[in-house]
C-alpha positions in Angstrom: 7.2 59.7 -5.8 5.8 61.8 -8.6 7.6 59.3 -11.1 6.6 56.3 -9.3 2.9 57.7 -9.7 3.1 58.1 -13.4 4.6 55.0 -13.8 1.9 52.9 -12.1 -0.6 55.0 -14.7 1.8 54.0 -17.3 2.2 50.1 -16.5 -2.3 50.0 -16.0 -2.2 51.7 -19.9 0.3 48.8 -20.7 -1.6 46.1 -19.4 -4.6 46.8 -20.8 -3.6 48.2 -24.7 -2.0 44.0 -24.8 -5.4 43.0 -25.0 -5.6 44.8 -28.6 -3.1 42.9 -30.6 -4.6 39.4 -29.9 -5.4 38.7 -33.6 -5.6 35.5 -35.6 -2.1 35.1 -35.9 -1.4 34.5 -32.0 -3.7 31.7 -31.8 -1.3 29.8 -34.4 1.7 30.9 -32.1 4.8 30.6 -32.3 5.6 29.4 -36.4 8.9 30.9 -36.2 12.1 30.2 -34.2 12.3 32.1 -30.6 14.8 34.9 -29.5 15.9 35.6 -25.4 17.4 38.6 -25.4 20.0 38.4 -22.1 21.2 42.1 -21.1 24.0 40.4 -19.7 27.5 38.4 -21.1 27.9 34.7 -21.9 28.4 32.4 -18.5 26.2 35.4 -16.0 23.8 34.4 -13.7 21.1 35.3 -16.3 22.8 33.8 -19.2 22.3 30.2 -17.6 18.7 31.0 -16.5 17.8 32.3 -20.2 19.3 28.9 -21.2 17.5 26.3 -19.0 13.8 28.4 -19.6 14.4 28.5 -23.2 15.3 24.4 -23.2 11.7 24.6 -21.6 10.4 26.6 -24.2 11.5 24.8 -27.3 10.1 21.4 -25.4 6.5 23.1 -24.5 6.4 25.3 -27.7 8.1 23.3 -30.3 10.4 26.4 -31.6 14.1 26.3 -31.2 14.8 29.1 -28.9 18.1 31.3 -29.4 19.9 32.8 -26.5 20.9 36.7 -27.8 23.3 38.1 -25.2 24.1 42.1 -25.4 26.0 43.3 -22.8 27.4 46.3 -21.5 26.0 49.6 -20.7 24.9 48.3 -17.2 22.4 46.3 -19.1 20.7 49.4 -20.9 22.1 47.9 -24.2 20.3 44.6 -24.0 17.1 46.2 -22.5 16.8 49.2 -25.2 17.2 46.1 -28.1 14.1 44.0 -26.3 12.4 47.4 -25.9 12.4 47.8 -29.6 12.0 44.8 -30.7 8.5 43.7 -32.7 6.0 42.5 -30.0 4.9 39.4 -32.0 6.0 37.2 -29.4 9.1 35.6 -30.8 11.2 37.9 -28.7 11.2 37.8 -25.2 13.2 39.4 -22.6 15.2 37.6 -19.5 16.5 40.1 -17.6 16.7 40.9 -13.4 16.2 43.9 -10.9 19.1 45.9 -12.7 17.7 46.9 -16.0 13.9 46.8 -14.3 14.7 48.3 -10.5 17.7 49.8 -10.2 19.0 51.3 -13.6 16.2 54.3 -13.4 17.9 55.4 -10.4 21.2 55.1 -11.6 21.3 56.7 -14.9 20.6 60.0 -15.7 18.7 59.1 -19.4 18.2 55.4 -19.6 17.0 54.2 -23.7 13.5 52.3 -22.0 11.7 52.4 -20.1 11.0 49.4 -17.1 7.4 49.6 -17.3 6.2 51.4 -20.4 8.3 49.4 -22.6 7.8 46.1 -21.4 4.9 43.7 -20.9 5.8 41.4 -17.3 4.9 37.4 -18.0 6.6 36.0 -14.8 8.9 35.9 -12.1 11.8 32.6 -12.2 14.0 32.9 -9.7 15.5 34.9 -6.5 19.0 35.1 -5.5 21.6 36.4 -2.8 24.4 38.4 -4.2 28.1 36.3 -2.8 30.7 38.5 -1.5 34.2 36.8 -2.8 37.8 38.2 -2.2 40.7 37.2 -4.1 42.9 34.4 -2.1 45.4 37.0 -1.2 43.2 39.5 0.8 44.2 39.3 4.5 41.5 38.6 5.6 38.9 35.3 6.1 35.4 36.7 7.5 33.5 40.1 7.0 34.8 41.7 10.3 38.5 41.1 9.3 38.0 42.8 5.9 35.9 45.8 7.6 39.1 46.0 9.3 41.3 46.1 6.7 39.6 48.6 4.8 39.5 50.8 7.4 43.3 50.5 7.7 43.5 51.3 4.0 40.8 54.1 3.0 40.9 54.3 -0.6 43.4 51.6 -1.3 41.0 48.5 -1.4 38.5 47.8 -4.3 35.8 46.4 -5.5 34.6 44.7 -9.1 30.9 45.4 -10.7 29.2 44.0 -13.6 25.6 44.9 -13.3 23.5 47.1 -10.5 22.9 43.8 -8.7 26.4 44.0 -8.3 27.3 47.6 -7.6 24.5 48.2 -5.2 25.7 45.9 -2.5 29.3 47.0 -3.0 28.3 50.4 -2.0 25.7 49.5 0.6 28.7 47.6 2.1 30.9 50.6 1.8 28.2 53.1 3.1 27.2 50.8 6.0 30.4 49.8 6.9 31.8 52.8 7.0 34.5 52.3 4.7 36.1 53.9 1.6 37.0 51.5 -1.6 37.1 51.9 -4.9 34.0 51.3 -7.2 35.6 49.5 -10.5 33.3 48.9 -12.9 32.8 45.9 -15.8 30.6 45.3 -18.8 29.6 42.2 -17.2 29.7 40.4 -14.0 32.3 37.2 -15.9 34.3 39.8 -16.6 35.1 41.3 -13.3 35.1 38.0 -11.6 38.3 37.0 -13.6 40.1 40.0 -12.4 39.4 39.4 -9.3 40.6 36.0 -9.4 43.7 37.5 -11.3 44.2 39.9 -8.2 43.4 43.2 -10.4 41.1 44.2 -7.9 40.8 43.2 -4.1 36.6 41.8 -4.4 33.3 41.6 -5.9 29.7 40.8 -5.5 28.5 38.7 -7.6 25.4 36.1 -8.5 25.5 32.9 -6.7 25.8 31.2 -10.3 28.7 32.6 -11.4 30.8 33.1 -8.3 30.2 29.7 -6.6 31.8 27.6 -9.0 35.4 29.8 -8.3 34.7 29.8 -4.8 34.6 26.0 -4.9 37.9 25.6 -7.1 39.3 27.9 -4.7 40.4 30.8 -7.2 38.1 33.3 -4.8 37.5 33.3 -1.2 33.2 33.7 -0.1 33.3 36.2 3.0 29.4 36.2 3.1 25.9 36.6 1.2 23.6 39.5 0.8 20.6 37.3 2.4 19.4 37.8 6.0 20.2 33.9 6.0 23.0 31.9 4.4 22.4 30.1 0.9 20.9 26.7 1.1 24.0 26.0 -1.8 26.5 27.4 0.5 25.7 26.9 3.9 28.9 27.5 5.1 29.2 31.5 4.0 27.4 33.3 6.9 25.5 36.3 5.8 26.4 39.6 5.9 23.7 40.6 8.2 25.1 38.2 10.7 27.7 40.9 11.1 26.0 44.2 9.6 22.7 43.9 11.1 19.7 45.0 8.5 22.2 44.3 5.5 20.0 42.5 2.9 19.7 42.6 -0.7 18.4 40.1 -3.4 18.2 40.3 -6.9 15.8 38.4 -8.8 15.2 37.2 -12.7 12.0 38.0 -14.7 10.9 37.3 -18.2 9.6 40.5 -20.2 8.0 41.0 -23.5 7.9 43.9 -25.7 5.3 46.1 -24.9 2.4 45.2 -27.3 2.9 41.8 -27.5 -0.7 39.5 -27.6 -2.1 38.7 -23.9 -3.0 35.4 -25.5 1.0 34.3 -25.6 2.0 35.9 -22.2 -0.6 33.9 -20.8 0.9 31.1 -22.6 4.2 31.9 -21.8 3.6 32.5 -18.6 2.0 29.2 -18.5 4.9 27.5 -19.5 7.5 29.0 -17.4 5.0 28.2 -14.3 5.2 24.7 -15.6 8.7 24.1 -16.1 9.6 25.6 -13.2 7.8 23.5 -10.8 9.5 20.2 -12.8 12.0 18.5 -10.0 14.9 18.4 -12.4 14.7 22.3 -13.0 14.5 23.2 -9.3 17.5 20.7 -9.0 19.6 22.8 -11.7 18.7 26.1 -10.2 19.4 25.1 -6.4 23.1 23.7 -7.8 23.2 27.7 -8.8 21.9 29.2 -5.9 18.6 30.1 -7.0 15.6 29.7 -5.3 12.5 29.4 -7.9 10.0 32.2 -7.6 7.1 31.6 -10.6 4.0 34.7 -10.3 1.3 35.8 -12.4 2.0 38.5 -14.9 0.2 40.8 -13.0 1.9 40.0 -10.0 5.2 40.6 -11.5 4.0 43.9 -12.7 3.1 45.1 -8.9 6.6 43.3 -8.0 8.2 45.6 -10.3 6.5 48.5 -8.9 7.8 47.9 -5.5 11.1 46.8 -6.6 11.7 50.1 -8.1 10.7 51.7 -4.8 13.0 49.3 -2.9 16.4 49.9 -5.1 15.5 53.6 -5.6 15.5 54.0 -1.6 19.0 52.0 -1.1 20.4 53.8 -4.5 19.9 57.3 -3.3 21.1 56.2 0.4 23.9 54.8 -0.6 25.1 57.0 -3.2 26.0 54.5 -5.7 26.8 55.6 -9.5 27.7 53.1 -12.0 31.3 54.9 -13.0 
């Protein structure tokens, strides 16, 4: 609580010091192309997102906008690059509830920090983590592989690529009652296609990513982390239907670095607001799974706050370590 305390100090000390650096040169902003650092790999949930919003950007802004992936490390590698990066504005920072919510609670030393480093501009999208087996798991529904898990301590195992990812696996081991093995991945892609290979038995993963092998049937959806099902896949009950109280959704935020110009987060923020109420974009993110979530900067910042609460709470319940 003592850290959560500082950190809300820390995030009012933020917020106000970007008020300082709104010179001459942001009100001719942006003269140079754009960078979106992704924390994630190529084809992730937050890969597309970072894509469509910077498509928005280039439109509203008139700067081509380059999508910089830099996986691994849970997402500390991406995060520690945005975190050092010059706060002029032409770097920005698409990222979700692992590097901002979870990561502090899952790493002993992270290189950022959530709040200190980072200015919020605004909230894009929510989504339900989907459960997917490979094909050759005996079993078709959450209750069946409970079951089978329990007939197998130890034996069965499940596929990470990011804290979004992990945390479910082991809040559905810890609430279930059930030991599996934790394998972990440098991205969520990359655990998906061992799954699918049969390396390892399942995996939680973003709506984006996972749907699209669900539907060409090389991974079988046994439920989402939502209390409800997804409006995308109505057919995949949620987990809660079995495991009553089981709920768990990430999210995907932009960032700046700390320091950067309130005059362009507003601006940014602006934007993204814009884009994201535009039919065609709310069509491309529902086809994903996401459900649009726009806020003011400020409001993402108290968001934050109570996300890291939230993650910190189910984090040291669950006993979930990214190794």
């Amino acid at each position: 609580m003592k850290r959560l305390n500082f950190l809300r100090l820390a995030l009012a000390a933020t917020l106000s010091t970007c008020w300082l650096n709104a010179g001459a040169q942001s009100r001719d902003w942006p003269q140079a192309p754009m960078k979106i650092i992704v924390p994630f790999g190529a084809g992730s949930g937050a890969d597309q997102v970072a894509r469509f919003v910077g498509l928005e950007l280039t439109k509203a802004l008139g700067q081509p906008v380059v999508i910089d992936n830099k996986p691994g490390a849970g997402g500390n590698i991406g995060a520690s690059a945005a975190a050092r990066s010059a706060p002029d504005g032409l770097t920005l920072f698409l990222t979700t509830n692992t590097t901002q919510a979870a990561n502090p609670f899952l790493y002993k030393q992270l290189p950022y920090d959530p709040i200190k480093d980072f200015v919020p501009i605004g909230r894009i999208a929510n989504t339900p983590a989907l459960l997917v087996v490979h094909p050759a798991v005996p079993a078709n529904n959450l209750s069946e592989l409970m079951a089978l898990a329990k007939s197998k301590p130890g034996k069965l195992s499940y596929a990470s690529g990011s804290a979004g990812t992990l945390v479910p696996g082991a809040m559905l081991s810890f609430e279930a009652d059930v030991e599996m093995v934790h394998v972990p991945y440098k991205s969520i892609p990359d655990g998906l296609k061992d799954v699918m290979a049969g390396t390892v038995d399942m995996m939680f993963t973003d709506m984006a990513t996972g749907s699209v092998q669900v539907k060409a049937g090389r991974v079988k959806a046994l439920g989402v982390s939502s209390a409800k099902p997804s409006a995308l896949m109505p057919e995949v009950p949620a987990i809660a239907s079995t495991l009553k109280g089981f709920e768990l959704l990430a999210w995907y935020a932009m960032y700046a670095p700390a320091g950067t110009p309130q005059v362009v987060v507003d601006r940014l923020n602006q934007v993204i607001v814009t884009a994201m109420a535009k039919p065609d974009m709310i069509g491309k993110f529902s086809a994903l799974g996401l459900e649009p979530m726009t806020s003011t900067p400020k409001q993402l910042a108290e968001f934050n706050l109570s996300e890291l609460e939230k993650w910190g709470r189910v984090i040291k319940k669950t006993g979930a370590t990214p190794q």
